[in-house]
C-alpha positions in Angstrom: 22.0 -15.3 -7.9 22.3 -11.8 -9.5 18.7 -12.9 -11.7 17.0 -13.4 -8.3 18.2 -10.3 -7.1 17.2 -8.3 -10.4 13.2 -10.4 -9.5 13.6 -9.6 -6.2 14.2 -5.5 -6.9 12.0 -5.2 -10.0 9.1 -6.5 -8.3 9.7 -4.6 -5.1 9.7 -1.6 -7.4 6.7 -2.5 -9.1 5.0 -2.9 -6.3 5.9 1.0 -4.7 4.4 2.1 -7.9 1.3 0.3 -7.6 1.0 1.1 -4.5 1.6 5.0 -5.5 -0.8 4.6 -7.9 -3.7 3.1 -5.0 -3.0 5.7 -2.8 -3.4 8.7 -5.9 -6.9 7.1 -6.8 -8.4 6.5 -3.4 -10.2 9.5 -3.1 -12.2 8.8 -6.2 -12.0 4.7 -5.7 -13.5 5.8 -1.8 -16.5 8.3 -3.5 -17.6 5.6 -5.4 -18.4 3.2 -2.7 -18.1 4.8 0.4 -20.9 7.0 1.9 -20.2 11.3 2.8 -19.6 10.9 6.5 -16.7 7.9 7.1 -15.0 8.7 3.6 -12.1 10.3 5.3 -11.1 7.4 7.3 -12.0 5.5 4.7 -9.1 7.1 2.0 -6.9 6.4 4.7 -7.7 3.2 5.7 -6.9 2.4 1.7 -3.6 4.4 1.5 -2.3 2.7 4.2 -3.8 -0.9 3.4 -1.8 -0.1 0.2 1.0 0.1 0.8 0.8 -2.5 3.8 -0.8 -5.5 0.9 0.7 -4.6 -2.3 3.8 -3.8 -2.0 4.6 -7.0 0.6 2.7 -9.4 -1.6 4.9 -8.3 -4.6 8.0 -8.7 -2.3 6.7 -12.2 -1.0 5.9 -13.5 -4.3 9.8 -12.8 -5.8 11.1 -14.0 -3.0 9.3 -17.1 -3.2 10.0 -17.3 -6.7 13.7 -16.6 -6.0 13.8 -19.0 -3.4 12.3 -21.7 -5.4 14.3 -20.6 -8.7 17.4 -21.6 -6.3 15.9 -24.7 -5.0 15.6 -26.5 -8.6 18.1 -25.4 -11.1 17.7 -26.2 -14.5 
């Protein structure tokens, strides 16, 4: 139990930081792609699509690894 709770924190940590890291490059990740005029709402739109994708799917994913860890002990 105390391994799934170590997968379950790690990746939810890992996952903050990535989505740190998305929202401190978005400016330049938006420039790239986006034109002048909507790249305002467009660097939001990605810092808060960051935080709202990455850091569940990381939770989601050690959860479900947890969940199936538990499930079918070695």
């Amino acid at each position: 139990m105390s391994l799934v709770h170590t997968l379950i924190l790690f990746q939810s940590v890992l996952g903050f930081l990535l989505s740190l890291i998305f929202i401190a490059v978005a400016p330049s990740f938006v420039g790239n792609f986006v034109p002048g005029p909507v790249q305002d709402i467009s660097v939001r739109y990605v810092r808060i699509s960051a935080f709202g994708s990455c850091l569940a799917s990381m939770v989601e994913t050690a959860v479900s690894l947890g969940t199936t860890s538990l499930d079918k002990p070695v």
